[in-house]
C-alpha positions as CSV (number, residue, x, y, z in Angstrom):
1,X,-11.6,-11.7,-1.9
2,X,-9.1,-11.7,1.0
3,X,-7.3,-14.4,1.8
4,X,-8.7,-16.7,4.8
5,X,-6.7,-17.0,7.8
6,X,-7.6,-19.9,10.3
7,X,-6.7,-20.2,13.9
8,X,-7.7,-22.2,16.4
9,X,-8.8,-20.8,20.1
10,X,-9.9,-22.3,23.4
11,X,-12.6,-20.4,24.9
12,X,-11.5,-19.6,29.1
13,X,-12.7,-18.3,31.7
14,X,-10.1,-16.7,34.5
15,X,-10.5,-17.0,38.1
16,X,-7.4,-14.8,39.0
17,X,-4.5,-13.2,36.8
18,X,-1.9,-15.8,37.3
19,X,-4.1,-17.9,34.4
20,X,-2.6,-15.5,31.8
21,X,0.6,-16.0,33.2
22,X,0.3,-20.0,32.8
23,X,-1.3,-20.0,29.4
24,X,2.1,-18.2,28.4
25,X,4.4,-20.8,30.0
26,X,2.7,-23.1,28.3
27,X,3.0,-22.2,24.7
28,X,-0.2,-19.9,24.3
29,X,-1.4,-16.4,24.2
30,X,-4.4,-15.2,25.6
31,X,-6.5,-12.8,24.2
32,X,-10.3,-11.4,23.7
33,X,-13.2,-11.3,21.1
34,X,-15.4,-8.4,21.3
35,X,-18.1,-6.9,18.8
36,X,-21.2,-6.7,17.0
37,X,-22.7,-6.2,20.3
38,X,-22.1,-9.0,22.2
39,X,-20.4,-9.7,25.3
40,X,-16.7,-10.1,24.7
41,X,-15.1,-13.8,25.1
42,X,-11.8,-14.6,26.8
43,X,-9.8,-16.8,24.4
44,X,-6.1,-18.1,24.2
45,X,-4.6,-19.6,21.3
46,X,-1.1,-21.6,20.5
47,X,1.6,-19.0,20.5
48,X,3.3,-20.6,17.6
49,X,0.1,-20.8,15.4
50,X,-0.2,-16.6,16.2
51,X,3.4,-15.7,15.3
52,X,3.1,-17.4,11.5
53,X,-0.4,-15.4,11.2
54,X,1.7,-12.4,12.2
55,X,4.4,-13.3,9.1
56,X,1.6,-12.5,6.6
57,X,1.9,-8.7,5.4
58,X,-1.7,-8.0,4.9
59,X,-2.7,-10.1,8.5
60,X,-3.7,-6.7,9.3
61,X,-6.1,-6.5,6.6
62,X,-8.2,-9.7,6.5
63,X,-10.8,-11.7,7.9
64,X,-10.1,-14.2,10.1
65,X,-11.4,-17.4,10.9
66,X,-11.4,-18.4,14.8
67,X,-12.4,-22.0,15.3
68,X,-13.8,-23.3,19.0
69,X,-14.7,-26.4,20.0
70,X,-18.2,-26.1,17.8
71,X,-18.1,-22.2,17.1
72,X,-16.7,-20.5,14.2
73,X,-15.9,-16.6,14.8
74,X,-15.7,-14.2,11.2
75,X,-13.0,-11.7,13.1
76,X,-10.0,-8.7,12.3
77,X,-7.1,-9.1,14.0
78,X,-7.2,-5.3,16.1
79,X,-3.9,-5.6,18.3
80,X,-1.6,-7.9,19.6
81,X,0.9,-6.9,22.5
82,X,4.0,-8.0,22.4
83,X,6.9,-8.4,25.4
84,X,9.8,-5.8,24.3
85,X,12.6,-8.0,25.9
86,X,11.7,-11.9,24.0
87,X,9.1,-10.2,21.0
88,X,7.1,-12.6,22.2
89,X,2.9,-12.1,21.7
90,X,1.9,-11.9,25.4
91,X,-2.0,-10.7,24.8
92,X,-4.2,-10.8,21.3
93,X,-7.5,-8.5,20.7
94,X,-9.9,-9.6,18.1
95,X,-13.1,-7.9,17.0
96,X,-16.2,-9.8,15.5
97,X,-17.6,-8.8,11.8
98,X,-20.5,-9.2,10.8
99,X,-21.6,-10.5,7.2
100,X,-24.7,-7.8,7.2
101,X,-22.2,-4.8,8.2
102,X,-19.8,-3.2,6.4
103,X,-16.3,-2.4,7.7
104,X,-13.8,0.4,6.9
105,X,-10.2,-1.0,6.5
106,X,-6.5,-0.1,4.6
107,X,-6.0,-2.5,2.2
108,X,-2.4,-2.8,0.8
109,X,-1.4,-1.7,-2.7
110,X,0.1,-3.9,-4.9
111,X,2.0,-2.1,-7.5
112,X,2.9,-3.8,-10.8
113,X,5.0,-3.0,-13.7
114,X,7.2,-0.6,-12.7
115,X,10.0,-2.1,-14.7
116,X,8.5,-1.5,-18.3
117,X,6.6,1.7,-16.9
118,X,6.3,3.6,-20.5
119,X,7.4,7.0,-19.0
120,X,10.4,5.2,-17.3
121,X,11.4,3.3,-20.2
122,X,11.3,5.9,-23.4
123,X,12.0,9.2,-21.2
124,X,14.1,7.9,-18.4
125,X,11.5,9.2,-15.6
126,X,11.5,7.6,-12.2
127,X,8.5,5.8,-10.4
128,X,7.2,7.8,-7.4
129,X,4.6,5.4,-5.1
130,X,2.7,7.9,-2.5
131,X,0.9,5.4,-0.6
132,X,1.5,1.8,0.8
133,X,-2.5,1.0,1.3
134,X,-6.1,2.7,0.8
135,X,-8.8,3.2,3.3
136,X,-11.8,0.9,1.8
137,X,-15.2,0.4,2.6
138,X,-17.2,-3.1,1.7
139,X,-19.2,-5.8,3.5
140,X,-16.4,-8.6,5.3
141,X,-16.9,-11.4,2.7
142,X,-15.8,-8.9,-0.4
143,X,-13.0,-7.4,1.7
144,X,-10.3,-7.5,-1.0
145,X,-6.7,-8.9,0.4
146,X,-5.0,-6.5,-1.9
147,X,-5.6,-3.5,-4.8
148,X,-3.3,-4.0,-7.8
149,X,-2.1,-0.8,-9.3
150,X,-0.9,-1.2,-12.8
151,X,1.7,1.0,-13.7
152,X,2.8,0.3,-17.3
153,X,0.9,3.1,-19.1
154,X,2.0,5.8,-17.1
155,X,3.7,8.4,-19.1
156,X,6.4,11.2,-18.0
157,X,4.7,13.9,-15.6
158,X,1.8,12.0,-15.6
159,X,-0.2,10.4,-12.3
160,X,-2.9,7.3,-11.6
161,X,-5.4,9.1,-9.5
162,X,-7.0,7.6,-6.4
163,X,-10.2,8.3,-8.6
164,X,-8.7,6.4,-11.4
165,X,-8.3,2.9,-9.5
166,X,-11.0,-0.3,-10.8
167,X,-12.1,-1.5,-7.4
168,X,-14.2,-4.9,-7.2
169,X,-17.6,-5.7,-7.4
170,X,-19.0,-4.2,-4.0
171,X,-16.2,-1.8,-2.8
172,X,-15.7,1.5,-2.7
173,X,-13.5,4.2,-1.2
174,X,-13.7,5.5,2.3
175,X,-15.8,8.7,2.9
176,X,-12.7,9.4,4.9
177,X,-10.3,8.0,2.6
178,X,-8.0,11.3,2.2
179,X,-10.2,13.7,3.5
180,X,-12.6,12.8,0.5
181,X,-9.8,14.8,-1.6
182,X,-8.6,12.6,-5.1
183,X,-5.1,12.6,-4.3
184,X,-2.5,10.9,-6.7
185,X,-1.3,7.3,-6.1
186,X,1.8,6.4,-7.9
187,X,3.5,9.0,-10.9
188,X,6.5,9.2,-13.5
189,X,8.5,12.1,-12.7
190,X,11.5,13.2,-14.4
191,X,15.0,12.2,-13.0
192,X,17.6,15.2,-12.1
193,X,19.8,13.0,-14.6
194,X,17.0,13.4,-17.2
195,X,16.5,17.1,-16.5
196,X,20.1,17.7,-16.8
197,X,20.4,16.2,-20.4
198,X,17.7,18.3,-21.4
199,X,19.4,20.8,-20.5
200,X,22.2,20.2,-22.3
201,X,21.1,19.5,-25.2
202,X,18.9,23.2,-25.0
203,X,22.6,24.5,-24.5
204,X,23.7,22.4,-27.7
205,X,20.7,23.3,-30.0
206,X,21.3,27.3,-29.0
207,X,25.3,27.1,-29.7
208,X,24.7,25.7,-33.3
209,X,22.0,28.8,-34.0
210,X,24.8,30.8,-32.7
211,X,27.8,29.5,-34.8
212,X,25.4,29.3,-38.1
213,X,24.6,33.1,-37.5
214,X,28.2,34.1,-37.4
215,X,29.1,32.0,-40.8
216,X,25.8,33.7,-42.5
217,X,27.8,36.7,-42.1
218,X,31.0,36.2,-43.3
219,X,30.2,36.6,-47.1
220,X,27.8,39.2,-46.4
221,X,30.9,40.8,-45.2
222,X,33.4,39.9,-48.2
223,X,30.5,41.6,-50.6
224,X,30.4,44.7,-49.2
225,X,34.5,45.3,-49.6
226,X,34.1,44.3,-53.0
227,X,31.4,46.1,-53.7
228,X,33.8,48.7,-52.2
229,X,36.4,48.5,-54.6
């Protein structure tokens, strides 16, 4: 389940564009709540209250409650815009979910065990992660806030598919998630430190053949001059 974010809003109506304009002198944001076919609502919310939402990674990524006065609003954060000169929030856009609709979202990745990865540890390989997040598809309230990846039984040359990952009770991947292509998520791939050792000790293992062919001869040699004699 994704973790619940709760904010509270002020429902307002403008009369003329100079209301934004005060709402962000004095300490708020305005902003708009639209979906699930309804009229959208002008709201504004504590600047302050926004900015600590906007600290959490996965804010992006999880449902949100709005509280009102007596409404509560099940929401996604869609876009907030934000003044390039103070990187200040100057205008919020949130978009109603409902709990009988599903929604299609990237949910982070959360890789673990990279440090005692098997093909890392006994072959010196390396720990390549191709994506960040997944596109998933699920009703709002099973809306994961993350999708752990666990990466300690992944061997040299090998791969975790995107095919491969356990997803929770009531979630599954995006028709559009890649193109609908399995496409690798994180693999163990050898190091060009590790490829040059092999190499090496190829090189080695060939010299030794070499030098043991050249010593087979020697008395091979000595027998046929006294044989000679």
């Amino acid at each position: 389940m994704s973790t619940q974010t709760e904010l509270e809003i002020t429902l307002r109506e403008e009369i003329n564009s100079s209301d934004a304009k005060n709402i962000r002198k004095e300490g708020g944001v305005p902003g708009i709540l639209y979906g699930s076919e309804e009229e959208p609502i002008k709201i504004k919310l504590l600047s302050k209250d926004l900015r600590k939402a906007l600290e959490q990674p996965s804010i992006f990524s999880q449902i949100i409650n709005l509280k009102g006065n007596d409404d509560n609003f099940k929401v996604l954060l869609k876009d907030v815009q934000v003044n390039p000169a103070s990187d200040q929030p100057i205008h919020v856009d949130f978009q109603r979910v409902s709990k009988k609709s599903k929604i299609t979202l990237n949910v982070p990745i959360k890789y673990i065990n990279e440090d005692i990865c098997i093909g890392v540890k006994n072959d010196g390989g390396m720990i390549s992660k191709n994506k960040n997040d997944i596109e998933l598809t699920c009703l709002a309230d099973d809306l994961p806030e993350f999708i752990e990846i666990n990466c300690e039984n992944i061997a040299l040359n090998e791969s975790i598919m995107q095919s491969d990952l356990t997803l929770p009770e009531g979630v599954e991947l995006s028709l559009n998630s890649s193109g609908g292509q399995d496409q690798p998520m994180v693999s163990c791939s050898a190091t060009r430190a590790t490829l040059d050792i092999e190499e090496e000790i190829g090189e080695g293992e060939e010299g030794e053949s070499i030098e043991g062919e050249d010593s087979s001869k020697e008395p091979s040699e000595s027998n046929d001059e006294a044989s000679k004699d």
